[in-house]
N, C-alpha and C positions, 0 to 999 in steps of 0.2 A: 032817184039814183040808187043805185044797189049799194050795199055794204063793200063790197069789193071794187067796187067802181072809186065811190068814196076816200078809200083807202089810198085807191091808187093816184084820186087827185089830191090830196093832204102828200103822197111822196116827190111828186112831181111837183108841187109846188113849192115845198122844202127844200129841193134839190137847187131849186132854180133861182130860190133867195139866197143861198149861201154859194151859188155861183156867182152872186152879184157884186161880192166881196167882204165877206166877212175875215179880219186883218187881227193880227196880232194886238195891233193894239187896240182895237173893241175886245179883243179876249180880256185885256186887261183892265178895261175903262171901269173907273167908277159908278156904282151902281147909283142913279138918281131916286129919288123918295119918289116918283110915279112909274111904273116900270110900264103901265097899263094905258101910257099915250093917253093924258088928261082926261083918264076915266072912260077911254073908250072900249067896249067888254068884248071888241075884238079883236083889239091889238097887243103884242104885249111886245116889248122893249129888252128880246132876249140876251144879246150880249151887254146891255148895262143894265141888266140885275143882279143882284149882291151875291158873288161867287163863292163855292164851298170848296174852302182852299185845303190841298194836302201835298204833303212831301213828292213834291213830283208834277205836280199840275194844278188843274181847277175844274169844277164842273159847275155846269149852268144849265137847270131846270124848267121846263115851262108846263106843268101839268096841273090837275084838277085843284091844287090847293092853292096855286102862287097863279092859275087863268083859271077860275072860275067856269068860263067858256066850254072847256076842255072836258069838264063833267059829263059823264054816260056817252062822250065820243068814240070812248076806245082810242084816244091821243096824246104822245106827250113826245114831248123834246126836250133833248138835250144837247148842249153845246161842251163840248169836252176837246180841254186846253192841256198836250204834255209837254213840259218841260224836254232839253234834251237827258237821255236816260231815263225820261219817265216810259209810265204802261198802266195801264189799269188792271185791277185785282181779275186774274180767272176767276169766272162766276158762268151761272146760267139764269136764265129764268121760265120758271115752271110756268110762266101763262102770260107769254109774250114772245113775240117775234121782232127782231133789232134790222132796223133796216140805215148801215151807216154812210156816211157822205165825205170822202176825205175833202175840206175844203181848203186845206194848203198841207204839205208835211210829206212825209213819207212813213207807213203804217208798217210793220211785221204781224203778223195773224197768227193764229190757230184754229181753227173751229173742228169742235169734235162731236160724230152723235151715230146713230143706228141707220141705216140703211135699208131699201127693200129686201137683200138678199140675205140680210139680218145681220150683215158684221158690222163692226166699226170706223169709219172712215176718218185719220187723224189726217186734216189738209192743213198744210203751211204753207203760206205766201206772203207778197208781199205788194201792197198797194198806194198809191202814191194820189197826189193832185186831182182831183175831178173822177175818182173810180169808186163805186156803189161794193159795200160789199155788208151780204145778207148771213144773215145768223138766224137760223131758223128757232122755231119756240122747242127749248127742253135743250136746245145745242151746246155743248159744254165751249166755251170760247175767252180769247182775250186778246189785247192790240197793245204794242209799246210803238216807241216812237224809235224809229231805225237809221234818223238819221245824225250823225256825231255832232251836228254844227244847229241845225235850225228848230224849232218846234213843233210840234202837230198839232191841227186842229179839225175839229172832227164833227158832225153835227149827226148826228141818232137821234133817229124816229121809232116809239114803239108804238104798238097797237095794244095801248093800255094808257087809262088814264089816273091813274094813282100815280104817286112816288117811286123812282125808282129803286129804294133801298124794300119796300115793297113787296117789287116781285123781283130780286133776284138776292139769288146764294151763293155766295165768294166761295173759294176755295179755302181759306182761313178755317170759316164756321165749319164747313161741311167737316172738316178733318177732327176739330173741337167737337163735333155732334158725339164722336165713337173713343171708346174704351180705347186706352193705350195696348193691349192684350190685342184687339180687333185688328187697328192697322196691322200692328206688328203682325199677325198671323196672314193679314192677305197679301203682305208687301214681303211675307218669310223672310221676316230678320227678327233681332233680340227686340224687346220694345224698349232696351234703351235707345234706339237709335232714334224714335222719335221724344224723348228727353228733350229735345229743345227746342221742341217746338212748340209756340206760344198757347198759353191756357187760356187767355181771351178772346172772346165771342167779340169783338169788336171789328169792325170791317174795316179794309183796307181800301176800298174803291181803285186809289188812285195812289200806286208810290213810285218808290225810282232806285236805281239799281246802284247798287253801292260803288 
């Protein structure tokens, strides 16, 4: 089977287990001490493993260090839990491509990046219950949760198999990477204007809106 063939059966299969019902409360369930179904090196036990909790949601990983399996696949999943008000940090990733699954919630988007004709295409929408939506590799993008009352949950497939802190760059960092002098001159304002914006390199992944 081709690499592309492969790919497209790992999205179809992932699509078609979180349409089976993955529920609120497996987002939140307890993660048990075998995540890997009694040692078996194919299965792993995504929404009851130990979630990486932030102001705003949760996220749950299954790549090459926590599935073994997944090593030199080019695979990894995540299962991503927002609160109402939550979103996940804009970021992009330089050597992967996000392929997302809303499995219950209602999603707002951005996805931004170059085009053949060479400009930039900033598209917003918005996507709800059982709708695929692709972020291609190098895509500047990010999702909050759009709806006032209920939660999103979301399950992301990339075509990498490392961690996902990894291969992607928040918008936080990126801003922290440059001289306060720099923004200021390409945003043309005084550089106090970014004065207050945070001096740690620390990522935000996942928060929620004040």
């Amino acid at each position: 089977m081709s690499e592309i063939n492969r790919r497209a059966a790992l999205g179809t299969g992932a699509a078609a287990l979180a349409a089976t019902g993955l529920s609120a409360q497996a987002a939140n369930a307890t993660a048990p001490a075998d995540t890997a179904g009694g040692g078996n090196p194919f299965l792993f036990r995504l929404t009851r493993s130990a979630p990486d909790n932030y102001h705003g949601g949760s996220l749950r990983g299954a790549h090459e260090k926590d599935f073994p399996v997944l090593a030199g696949q080019q695979a990894s999943v995540y299962f991503v839990h927002l609160d109402v008000g939550g979103m996940r940090e804009p970021h992009w990733h330089p050597s992967a491509w996000e392929l997302n699954f809303i499995i219950s919630g209602t999603a707002d988007w951005v996805v931004l990046g170059t085009h053949a004709d060479g400009s930039y295409h900033n598209e917003r929408f918005r996507a709800g219950q059982g709708d695929l939506v692709f972020a291609p590799q190098g895509f500047f993008h990010y999702f909050g949760n759009a709806s006032p009352h209920d939660p999103l949950q979301v399950l992301v497939i990339f075509n990498t198999s490392t961690a996902e802190p990894n291969d992607d760059i928040g918008i936080l960092a990126a801003l922290n990477s440059l001289p306060r002098e720099v923004l200021a001159t390409t945003f043309g304002v005084d550089p106090s204007a970014f004065a207050k914006v945070p001096k740690t390199l620390k990522p935000v992944v996942i928060t929620k809106h004040s």
